[in-house]
C-alpha atoms as one frame of an Amber mdcrd trajectory, in Angstrom:
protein
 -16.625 -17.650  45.186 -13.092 -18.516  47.150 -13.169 -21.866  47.705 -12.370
 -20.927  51.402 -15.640 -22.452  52.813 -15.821 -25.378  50.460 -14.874 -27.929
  52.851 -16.665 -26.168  55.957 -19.215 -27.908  57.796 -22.787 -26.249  56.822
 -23.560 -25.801  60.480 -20.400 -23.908  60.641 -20.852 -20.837  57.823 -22.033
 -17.514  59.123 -24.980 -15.821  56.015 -21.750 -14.282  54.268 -20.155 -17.596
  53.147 -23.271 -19.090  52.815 -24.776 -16.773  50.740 -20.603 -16.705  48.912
 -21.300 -20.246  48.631 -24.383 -20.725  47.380 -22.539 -18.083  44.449 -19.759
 -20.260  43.606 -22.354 -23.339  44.165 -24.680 -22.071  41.199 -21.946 -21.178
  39.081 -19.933 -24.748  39.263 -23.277 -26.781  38.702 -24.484 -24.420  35.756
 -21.506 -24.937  34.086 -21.247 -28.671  34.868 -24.776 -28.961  33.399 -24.446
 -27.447  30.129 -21.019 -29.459  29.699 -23.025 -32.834  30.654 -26.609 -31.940
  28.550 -25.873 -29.875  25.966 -22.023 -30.260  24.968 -21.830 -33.867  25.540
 -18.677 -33.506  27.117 -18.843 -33.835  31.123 -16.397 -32.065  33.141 -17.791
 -33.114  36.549 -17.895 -36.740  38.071 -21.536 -37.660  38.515 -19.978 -38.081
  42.639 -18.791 -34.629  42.692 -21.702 -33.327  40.972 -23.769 -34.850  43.840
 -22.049 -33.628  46.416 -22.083 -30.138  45.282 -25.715 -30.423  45.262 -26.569
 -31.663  48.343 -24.276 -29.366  49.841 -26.280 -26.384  48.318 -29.679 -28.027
  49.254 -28.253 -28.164  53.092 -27.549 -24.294  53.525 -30.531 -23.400  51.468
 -32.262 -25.397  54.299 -30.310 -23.503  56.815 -30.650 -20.206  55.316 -34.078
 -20.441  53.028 -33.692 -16.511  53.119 -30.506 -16.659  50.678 -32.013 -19.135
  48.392 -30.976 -17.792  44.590 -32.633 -16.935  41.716 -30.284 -19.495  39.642
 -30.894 -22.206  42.345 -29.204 -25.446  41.397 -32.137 -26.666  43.212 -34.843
 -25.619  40.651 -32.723 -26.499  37.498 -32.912 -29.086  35.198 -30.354 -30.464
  32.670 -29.210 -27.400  30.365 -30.434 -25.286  27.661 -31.012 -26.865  24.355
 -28.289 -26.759  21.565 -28.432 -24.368  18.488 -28.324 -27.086  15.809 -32.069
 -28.408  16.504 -35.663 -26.672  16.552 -36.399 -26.026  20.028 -39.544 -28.332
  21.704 -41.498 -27.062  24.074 -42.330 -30.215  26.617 -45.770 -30.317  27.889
 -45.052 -31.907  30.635 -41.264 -31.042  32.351 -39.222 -33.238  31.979 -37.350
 -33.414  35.677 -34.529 -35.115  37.394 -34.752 -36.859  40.356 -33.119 -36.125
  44.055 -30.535 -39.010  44.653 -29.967 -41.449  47.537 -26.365 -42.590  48.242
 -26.941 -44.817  51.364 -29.500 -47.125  52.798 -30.516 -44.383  55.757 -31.154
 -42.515  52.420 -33.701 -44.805  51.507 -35.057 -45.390  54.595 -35.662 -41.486
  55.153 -37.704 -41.447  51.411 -40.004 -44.082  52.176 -41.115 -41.768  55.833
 -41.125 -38.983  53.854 -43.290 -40.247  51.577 -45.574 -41.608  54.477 -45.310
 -38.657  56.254 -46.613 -36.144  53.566 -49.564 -38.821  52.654 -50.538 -39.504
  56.194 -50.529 -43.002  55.654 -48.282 -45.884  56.828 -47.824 -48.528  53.728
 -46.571 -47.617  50.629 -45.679 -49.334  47.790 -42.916 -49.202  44.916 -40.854
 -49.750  41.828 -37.188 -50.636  41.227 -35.718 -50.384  38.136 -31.940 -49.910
  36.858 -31.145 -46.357  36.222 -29.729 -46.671  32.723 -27.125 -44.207  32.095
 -27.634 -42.987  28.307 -29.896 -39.579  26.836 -33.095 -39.046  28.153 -35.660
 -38.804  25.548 -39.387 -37.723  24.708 -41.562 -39.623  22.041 -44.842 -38.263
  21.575 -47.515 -40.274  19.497 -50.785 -39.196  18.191 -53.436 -41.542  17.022
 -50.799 -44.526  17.767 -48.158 -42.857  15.096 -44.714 -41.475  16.624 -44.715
 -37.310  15.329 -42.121 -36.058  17.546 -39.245 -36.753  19.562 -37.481 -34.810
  21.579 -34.315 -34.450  24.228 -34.562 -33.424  27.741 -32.850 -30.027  26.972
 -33.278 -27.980  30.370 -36.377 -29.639  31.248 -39.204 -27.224  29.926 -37.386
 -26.703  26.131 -35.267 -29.930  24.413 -34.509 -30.724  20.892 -36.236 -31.907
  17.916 -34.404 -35.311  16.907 -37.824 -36.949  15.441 -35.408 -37.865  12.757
 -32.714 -39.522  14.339 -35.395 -40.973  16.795 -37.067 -43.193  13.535 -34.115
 -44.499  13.108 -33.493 -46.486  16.170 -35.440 -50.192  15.790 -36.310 -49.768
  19.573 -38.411 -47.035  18.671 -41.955 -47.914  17.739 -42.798 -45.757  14.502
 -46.686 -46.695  15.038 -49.219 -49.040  17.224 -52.865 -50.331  17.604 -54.509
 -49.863  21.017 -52.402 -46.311  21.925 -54.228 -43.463  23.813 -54.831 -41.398
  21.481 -52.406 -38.289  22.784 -49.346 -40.437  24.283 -45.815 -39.322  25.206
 -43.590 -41.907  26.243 -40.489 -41.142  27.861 -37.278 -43.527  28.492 -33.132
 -43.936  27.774 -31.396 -43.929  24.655 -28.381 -45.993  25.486 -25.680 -48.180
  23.927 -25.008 -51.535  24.457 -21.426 -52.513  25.617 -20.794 -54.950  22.415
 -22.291 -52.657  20.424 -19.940 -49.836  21.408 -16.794 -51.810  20.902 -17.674
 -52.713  17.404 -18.873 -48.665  16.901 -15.234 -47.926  18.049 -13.128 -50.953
  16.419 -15.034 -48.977  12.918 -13.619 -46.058  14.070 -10.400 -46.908  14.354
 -10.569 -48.769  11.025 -11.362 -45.755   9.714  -8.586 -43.728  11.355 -11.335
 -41.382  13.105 -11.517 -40.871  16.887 -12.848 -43.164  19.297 -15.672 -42.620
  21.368 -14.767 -42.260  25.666 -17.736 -44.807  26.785 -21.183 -45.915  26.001
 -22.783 -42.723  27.204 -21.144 -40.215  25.250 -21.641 -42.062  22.140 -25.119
 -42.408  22.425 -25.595 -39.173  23.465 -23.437 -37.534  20.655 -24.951 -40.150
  18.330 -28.548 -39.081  19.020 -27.794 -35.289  18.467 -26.235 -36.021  14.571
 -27.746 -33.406  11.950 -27.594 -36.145   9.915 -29.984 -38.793  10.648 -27.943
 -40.842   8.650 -25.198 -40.881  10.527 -27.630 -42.145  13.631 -29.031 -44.962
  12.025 -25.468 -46.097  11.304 -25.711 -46.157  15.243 -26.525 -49.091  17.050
 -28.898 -47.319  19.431 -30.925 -48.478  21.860 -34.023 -47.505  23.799 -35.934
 -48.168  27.097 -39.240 -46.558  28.170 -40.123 -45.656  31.864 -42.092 -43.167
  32.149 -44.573 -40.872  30.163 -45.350 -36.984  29.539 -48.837 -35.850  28.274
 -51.593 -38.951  28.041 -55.126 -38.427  27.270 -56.001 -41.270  28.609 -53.875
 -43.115  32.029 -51.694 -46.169  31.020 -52.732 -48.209  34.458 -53.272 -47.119
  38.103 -50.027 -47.667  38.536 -46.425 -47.685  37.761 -46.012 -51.176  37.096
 -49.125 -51.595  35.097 -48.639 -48.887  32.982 -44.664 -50.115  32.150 -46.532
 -53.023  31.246 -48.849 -51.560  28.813 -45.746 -50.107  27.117 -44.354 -53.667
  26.667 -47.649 -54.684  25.389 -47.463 -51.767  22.819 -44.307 -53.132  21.657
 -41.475 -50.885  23.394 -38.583 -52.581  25.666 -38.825 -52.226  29.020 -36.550
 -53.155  31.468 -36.898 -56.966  32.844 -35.440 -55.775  36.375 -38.223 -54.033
  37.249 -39.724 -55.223  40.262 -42.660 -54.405  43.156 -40.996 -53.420  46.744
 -43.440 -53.193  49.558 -41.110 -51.647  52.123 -36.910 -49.679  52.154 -35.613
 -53.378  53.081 -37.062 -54.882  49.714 -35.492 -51.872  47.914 -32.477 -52.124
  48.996 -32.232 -56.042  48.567 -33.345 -55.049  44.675 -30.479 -52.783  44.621
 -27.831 -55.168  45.733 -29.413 -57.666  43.188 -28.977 -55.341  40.336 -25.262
 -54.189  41.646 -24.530 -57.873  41.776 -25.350 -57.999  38.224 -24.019 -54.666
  36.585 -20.608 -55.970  34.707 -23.121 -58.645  33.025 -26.118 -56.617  31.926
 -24.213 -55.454  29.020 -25.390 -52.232  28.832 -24.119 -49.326  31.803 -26.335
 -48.091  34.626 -25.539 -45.643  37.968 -27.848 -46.924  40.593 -31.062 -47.848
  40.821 -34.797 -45.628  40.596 -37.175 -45.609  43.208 -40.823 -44.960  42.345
 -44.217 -44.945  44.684 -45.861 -47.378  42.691 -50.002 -46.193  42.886 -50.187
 -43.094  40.755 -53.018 -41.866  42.605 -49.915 -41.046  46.011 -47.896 -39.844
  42.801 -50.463 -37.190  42.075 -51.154 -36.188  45.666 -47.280 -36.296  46.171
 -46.587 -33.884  43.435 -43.412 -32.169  42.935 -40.417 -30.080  44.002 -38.719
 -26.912  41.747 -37.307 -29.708  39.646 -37.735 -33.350  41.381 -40.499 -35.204
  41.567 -41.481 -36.433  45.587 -42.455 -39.943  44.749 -39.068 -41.095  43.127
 -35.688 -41.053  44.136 -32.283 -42.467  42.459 -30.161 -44.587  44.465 -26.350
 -44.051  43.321 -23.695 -46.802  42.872 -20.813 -45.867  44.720 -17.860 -43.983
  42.751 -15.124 -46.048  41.200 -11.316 -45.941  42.027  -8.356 -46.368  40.414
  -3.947 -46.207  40.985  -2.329 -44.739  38.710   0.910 -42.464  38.853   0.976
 -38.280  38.434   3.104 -37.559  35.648   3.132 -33.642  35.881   0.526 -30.699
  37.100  -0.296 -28.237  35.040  -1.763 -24.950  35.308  -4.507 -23.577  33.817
  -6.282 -19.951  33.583 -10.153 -19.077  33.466 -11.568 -16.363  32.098 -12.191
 -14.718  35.287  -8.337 -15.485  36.128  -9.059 -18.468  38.636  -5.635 -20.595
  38.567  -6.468 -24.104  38.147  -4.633 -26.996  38.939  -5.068 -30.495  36.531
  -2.726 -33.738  37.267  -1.479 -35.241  34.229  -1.530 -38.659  34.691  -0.301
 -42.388  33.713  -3.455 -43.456  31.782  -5.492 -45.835  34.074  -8.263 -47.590
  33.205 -11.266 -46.428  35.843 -14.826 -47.915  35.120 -14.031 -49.149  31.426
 -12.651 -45.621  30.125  -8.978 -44.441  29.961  -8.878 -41.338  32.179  -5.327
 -39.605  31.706  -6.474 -35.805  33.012  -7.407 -35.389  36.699  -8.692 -32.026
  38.901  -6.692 -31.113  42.138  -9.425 -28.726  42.801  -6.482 -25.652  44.131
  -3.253 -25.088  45.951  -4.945 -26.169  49.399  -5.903 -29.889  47.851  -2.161
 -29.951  47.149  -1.077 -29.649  50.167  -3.593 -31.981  52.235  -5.153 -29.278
  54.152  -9.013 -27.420  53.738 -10.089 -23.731  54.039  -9.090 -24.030  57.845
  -6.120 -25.382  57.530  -7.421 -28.830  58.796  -5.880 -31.979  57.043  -7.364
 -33.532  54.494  -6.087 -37.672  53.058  -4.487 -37.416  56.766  -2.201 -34.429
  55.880  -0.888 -36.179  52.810   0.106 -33.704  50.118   0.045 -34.895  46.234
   3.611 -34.456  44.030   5.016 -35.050  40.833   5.543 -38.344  40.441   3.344
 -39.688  43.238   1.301 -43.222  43.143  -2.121 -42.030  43.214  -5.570 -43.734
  43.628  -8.083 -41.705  41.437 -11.781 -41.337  41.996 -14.416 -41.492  38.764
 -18.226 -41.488  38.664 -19.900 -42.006  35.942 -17.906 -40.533  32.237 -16.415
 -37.561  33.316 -12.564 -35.956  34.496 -11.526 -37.879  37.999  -9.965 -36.217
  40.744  -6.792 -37.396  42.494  -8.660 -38.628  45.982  -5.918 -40.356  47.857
  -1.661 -40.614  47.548   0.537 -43.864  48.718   3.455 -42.913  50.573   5.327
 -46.332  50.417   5.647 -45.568  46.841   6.637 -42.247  46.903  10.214 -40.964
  45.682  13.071 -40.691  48.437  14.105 -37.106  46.233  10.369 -36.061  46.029
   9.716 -32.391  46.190   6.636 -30.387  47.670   4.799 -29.022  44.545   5.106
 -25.064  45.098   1.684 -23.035  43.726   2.709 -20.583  40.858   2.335 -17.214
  42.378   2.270 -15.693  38.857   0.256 -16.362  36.274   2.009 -18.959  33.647
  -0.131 -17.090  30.812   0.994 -13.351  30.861   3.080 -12.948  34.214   0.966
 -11.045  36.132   1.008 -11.658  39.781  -1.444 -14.534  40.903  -2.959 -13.281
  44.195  -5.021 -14.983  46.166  -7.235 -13.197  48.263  -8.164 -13.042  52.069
 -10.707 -16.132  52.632 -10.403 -17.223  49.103  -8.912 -20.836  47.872  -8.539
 -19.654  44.250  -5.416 -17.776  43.460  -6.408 -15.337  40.573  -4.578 -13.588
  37.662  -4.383  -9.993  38.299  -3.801  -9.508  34.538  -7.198  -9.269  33.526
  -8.290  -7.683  30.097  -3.718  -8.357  29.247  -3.819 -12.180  29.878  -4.202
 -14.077  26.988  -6.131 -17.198  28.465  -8.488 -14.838  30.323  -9.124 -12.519
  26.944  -9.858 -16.203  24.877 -11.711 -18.124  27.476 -14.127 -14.921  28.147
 -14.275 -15.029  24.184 -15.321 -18.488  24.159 -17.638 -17.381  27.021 -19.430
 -15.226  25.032 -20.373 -17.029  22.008 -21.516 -19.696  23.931 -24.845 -21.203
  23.337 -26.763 -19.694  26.109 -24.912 -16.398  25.246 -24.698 -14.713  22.184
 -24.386 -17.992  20.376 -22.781 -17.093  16.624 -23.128 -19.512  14.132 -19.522
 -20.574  12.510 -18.324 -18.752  15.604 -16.800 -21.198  18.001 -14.268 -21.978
  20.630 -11.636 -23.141  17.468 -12.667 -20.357  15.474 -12.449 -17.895  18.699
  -8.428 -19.473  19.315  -7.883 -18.391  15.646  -9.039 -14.835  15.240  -7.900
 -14.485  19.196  -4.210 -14.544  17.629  -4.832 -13.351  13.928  -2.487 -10.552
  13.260  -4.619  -9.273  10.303  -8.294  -9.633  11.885  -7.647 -10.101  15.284
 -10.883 -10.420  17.627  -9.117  -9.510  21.622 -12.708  -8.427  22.600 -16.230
  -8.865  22.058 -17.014  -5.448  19.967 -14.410  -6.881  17.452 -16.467  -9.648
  16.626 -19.299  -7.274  15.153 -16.421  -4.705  13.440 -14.689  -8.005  11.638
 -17.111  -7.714   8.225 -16.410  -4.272   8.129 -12.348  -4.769   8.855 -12.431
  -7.496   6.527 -13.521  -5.541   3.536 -11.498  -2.288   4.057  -8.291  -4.941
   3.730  -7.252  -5.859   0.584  -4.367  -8.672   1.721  -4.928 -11.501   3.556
  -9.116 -11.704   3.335 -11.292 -14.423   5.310 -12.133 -15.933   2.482  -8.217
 -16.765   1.445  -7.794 -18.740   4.320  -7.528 -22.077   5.521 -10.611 -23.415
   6.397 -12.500 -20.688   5.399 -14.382 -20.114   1.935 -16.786 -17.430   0.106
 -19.448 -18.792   1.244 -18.498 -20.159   4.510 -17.242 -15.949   5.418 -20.797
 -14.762   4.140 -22.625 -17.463   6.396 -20.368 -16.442   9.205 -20.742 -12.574
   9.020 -24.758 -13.218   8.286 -24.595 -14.820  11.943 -22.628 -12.447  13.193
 -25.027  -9.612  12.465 -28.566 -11.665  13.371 -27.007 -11.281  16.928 -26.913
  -7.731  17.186 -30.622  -7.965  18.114 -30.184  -9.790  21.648 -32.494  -9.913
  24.654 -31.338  -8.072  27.521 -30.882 -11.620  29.950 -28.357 -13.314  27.017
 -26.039  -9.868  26.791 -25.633  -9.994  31.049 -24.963 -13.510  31.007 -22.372
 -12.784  27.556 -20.683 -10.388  29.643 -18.862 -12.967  31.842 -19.342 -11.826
  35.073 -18.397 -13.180  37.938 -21.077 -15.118  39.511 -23.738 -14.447  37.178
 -24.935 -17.611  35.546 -27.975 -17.824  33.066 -30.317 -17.754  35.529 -29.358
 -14.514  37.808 -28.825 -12.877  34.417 -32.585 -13.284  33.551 -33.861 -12.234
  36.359 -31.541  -8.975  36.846 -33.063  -8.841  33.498 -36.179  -8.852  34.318
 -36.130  -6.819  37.170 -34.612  -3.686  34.796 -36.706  -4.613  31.945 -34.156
  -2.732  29.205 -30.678  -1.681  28.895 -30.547   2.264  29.898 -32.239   1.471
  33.367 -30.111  -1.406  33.839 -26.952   0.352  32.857 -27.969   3.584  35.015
 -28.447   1.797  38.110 -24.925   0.053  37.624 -22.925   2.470  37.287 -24.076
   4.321  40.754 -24.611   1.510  42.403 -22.450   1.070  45.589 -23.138  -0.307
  49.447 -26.293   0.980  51.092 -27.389   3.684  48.216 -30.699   3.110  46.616
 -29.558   2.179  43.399 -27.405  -1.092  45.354 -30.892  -1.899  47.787 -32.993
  -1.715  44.439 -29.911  -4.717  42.872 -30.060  -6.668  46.423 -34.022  -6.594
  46.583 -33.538  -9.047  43.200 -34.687 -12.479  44.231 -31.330 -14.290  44.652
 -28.605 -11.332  44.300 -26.487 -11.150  47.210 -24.338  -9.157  47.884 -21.679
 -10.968  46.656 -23.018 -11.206  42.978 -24.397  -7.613  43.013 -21.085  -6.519
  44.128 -19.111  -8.829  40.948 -21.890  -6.528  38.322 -20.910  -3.592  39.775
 -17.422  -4.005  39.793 -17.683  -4.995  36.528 -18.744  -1.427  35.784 -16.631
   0.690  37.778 -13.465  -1.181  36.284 -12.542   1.527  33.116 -10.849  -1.463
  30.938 -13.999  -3.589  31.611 -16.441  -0.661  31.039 -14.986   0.348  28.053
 -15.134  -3.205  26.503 -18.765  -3.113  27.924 -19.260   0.134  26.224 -17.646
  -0.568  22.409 -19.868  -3.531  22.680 -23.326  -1.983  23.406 -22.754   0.460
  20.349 -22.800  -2.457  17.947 -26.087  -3.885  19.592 -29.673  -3.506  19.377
 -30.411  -4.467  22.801 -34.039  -6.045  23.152 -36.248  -6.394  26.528 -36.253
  -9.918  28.045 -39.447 -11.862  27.532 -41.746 -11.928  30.094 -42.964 -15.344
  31.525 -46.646 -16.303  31.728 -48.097 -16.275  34.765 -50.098 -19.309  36.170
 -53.842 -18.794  35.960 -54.954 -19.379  39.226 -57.030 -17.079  41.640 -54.060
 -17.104  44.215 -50.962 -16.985  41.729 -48.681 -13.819  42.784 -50.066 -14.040
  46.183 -48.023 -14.787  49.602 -49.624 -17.521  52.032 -48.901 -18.615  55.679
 -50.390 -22.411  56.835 -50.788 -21.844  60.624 -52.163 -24.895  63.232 -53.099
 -28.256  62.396 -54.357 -29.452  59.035 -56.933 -32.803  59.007 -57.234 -33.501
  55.200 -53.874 -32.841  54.009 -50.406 -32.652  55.331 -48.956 -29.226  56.115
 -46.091 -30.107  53.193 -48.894 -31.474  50.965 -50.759 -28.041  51.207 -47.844
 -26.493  50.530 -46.674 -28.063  47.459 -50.164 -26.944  46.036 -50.142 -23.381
  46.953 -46.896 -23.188  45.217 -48.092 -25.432  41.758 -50.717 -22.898  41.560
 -48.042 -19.824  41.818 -48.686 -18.303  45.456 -45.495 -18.254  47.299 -45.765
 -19.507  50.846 -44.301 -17.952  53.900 -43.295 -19.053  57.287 -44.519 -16.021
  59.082 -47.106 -13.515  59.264 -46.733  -9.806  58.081 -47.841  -6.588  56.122
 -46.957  -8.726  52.761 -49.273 -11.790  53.315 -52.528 -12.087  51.087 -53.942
 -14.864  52.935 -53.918 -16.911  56.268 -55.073 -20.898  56.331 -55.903 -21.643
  59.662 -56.844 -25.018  61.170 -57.046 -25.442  64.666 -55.160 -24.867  67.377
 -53.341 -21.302  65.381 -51.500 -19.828  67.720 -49.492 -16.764  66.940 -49.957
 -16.201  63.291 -53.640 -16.036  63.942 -53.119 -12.817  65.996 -51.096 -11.727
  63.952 -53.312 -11.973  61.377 -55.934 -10.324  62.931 -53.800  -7.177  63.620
 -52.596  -6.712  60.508 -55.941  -7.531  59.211 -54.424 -10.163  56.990 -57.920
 -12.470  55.493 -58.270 -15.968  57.067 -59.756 -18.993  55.900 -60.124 -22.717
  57.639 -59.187 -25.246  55.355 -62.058 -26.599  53.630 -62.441 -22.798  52.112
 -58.541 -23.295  51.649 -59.298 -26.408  49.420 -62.424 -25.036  47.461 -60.073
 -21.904  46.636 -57.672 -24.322  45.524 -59.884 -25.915  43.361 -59.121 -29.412
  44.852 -62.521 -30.368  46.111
């Protein structure tokens, strides 16, 4: 979406920009996850990250009927990389929703007593280390697998890499006898400037900060490479036991020290929001002397009995919550802004700066976000940094979280040049010179050059060999730069990709083999991937396409709503406002009309449809799997809670009815399966009882549940 209604007040959007928002909302997070998980290369300030979601959780809140099928809200990390077998994780593996002031806390802890019913709770602290999140499962007290986080349900097999690191207990005496421990792989701050003083002995690059080396450390093919690694490891947690740790949190991080892992000494009991917050200052007091990083500090309800009844969101768990360390700041001054060009022709603004050191890692690259952020103003023209606009040359103070690109946050005047001038937005795009227009109610000025501009045709390249894409072997965003530009085999869109064997034989000058970089056997590994990817599920080849919008998630379940290609394709290209090919894409669960109108554009556009086209003809498209279904006699089924429940909290009931795969409504209608009454139902009740909708009190409620 525009960013037009980025800086509107949620109160403020009408369902249009919300439901535009909550587009350009999945797409920006999706993105930022796979470049933080998977790549190991963060694009997105942990801050900004934050604020993005919390922005998308507010106008789901406000409008629950435009909640997406890609929700940001029900995501978890990113899909796992192609170098590693895939692990299924028995348990998910989730994040956790994030505080960022004491009211934050304050509004957990009656949350928490609200949905028990109760009025003491108590909990954990703990520092929330920032390194890799990782899985170690042991059976019969001997470590057989480890695994990463991946996208919470799927993560990758490092078992090797994982025996390497002395943290890591390889076996035990007094272990349940199925037990999955789960903590931080992390790097310790002298330990990462002797990793880099090698590097630089060695004339190889230097890692940015602890994070990304221990991250990109973990993930080596070769475990010998890891154990060259001074890695480190903390447990917190666990996945599948067959037998509980403790009764509680504490107790059962104890019984992992007593089974020989480290845990973290700062751990400590709170027994109300004051004592958590008081543990929080304690542990910000100490952070430059822990030697080791952290980003706030973890919340837990300590008695796992309230952790069971408390349950869980889409992808956070309700007894924990992270509590954020503020974002760090930095002056430095902007040397030049550049432009840069997406692949669906957004024109992108980055400040090249002075390096600055911000938070121990020299940041020289900075977002301005678009050609409003410039000039101090948001989508309504209001000022933003009190009407100061941001120029060449200017002294700026730039804002990091975490190990990712800053963004220019504030500009002093008193140092500003007396020949300054305002920075004027290219109206044409600096790649191909097509005009950059930017539309009615959108912040983004776009190329209009489409399919013609180079940095569109590459980045949509790079796009589609992507790993949750077609993902090619050999095939990546250096390689896709290369053949992008190769006079003799050039690749301009995806269909060449699957013609270059066959172009590459019929030449007799100039083969792949010949050239830099590229060997006999290296061109025969490469083609071999290229042609295992002609058989691809129908979800990977929408998301390949580079739509506008669509992100992984929308694309499955588009995908799974068409089931194959030829219906799919069909509906597409007849598709248009109010016809019952366009109510059939709308009735998707989260396609609005936004998205749905991006996939059929995408088909009406002749360049665009005949790319679409010479690409299908080289495919054997295959029908998206099907997910498994919970097993559960009210799974598929639509609920309504109506009146006042006495054994469980109305939010508590709810949480179950949705673990067990029923989808609960807020009203009454033709669609409901079944009405839990407790007394004093009002409304629904009748309306229950004219649509002849069954109703049950809530004991049978409970019994049906199975939690009697």
């Amino acid at each position: 979406m525009d960013r037009s209604v980025e800086h509107k007040a949620v109160a403020d959007l009408v369902e249009a920009e919300a439901r535009a928002e909550l587009a350009r909302l999945a797409d920006s997070l999706a993105a930022a996850n796979t470049a933080y998980h998977t790549l190991d290369a963060p694009e997105m300030s942990d801050a900004d990250y934050d604020t993005l979601k919390r922005r998308n959780a507010a106008i789901e809140a406000r409008f629950p009927g435009l909640k997406r099928g890609d929700s940001p809200t029900d995501r978890v990390g990113a899909a796992a990389g192609s170098g590693f077998g895939k692990v299924p994780h028995r348990v998910r593996m989730l994040s956790l929703e994030n505080a960022f002031a004491e009211s934050d806390v304050v509004d957990f802890d009656d949350r928490v007593k609200r949905f028990l019913g109760i009025s003491e709770v108590t909990y954990t602290a703990e520092p929330k280390i920032d390194g890799l999140s990782l899985n170690l499962r042991y059976e019969g007290g001997r470590l057989v697998q480890a695994a990463t986080r991946g996208d919470g349900e799927v993560g990758e097999d490092v078992t090797a890499n994982a025996r390497t690191i002395a943290d890591i207990p390889q076996g035990m005496d007094g272990a349940p006898q199925v037990m999955e421990v789960r903590g931080e792989v992390y790097m310790a701050h002298a330990d990462f400037a002797a990793l880099n003083a090698r590097q630089a002995e060695k004339g190889e690059k230097a890692f940015a900060n602890p994070r990304n080396a221990a991250a990109g450390s973990l993930r080596q093919l070769d475990a010998t490479i890891t154990a060259a690694r001074p890695l480190r490891f903390f447990a917190y947690a666990w996945g599948e036991l067959s037998e509980p740790l403790g009764a509680s949190q504490i107790t059962s991080i104890e019984r992992f020290k007593a089974l020989g892992f480290q845990t973290n000494p700062l751990t400590v009991l709170c027994r109300s929001p004051a004592d958590l917050v008081a543990q929080y200052r304690s542990i910000e007091a100490q952070r430059a002397t822990l030697g080791y990083d952290i980003d706030g500090v973890v919340y837990k309800v300590n008695d796992l009995g309230l952790q069971e009844r408390l349950g869980f969101r889409s992808s956070t768990p309700r007894w924990a919550i992270a509590h954020k360390f503020p974002a760090e700041l930095a002056w430095t001054r902007l040397l030049a802004i550049d432009i840069q060009v997406g692949r669906t022709g957004a024109i992108s603004p980055v400040a090249r700066l002075q390096p600055v050191t911000v938070g121990g890692v020299v940041v020289s690259n900075a977002t301005l976000h678009n050609e409003d952020y410039i000039a101090g103003r948001d989508s309504k023209g209001n000022p933003i940094r009190e009407g100061k606009d941001i120029r060449v040359g200017d002294w700026v103070q730039v804002y990091r979280a975490g190990d990712v690109i800053p963004k220019v946050a504030d500009v002093d005047l008193s140092q500003r040049n007396i020949d300054s001038q305002a920075y004027v937005f290219p109206e044409v795009c600096p790649e191909c010179g097509s005009p950059a227009h930017r539309e009615p109610g959108d912040s983004v000025r776009r190329c209009t050059g489409g399919l013609i501009c180079p940095a569109q045709g590459v980045e949509r390249l790079k796009h589609f060999v992507s790993r949750g894409a077609f993902d090619i072997e050999g095939l990546g965003a250096k390689q896709v730069e290369m053949f992008y530009n190769d006079e003799d085999l050039p690749v301009k869109q995806p269909a060449d990709i699957f013609t270059l064997a066959a172009r590459d034989a019929a030449t007799s000058l100039k083969k792949l083999k010949n050239r830099d970089g590229f060997g006999e056997k290296s061109v025969t590994n490469l083609f071999a991937a290229i042609d295992l990817r002609r058989n691809i599920p129908l979800d990977r080849l929408i998301f390949a396409l580079g739509i506008r919008h669509v992100g992984e998630v929308a694309a499955g379940v588009i995908a799974r709503h068409y089931g194959t290609w030829p219906p799919f394709e069909a509906a597409m290209a007849v598709a248009e406002p109010e016809n019952e090919a366009w109510n059939d894409l709308l009735s998707v669960d989260g396609v609005g009309a936004i998205l749905a109108q991006s996939v059929v554009d995408a088909f009406r556009n002749p360049a665009e449809r005949a790319a679409i086209d010479a690409l299908v003809a080289q495919l054997n498209i295959q029908p998206v799997a099907v997910r498994a279904q919970i097993a559960s006699d009210i799974a598929g089924k639509t609920l309504v809670f109506t009146g006042t429940l006495e054994k469980m909290s109305r939010a508590e009931a709810k949480a179950r009815a949705e673990a067990l795969g029923a989808k609960v409504a807020g009203s009454v209608s033709a669609k409901t399966d079944l009405v839990v009454a407790g007394p004093g139902a009002g409304s629904k009740a009748k309306d229950a009882e004219r649509l002849g909708v069954r109703m049950i009190d809530e004991d049978a409620w409970i019994a049906l549940a199975g939690l009697s």
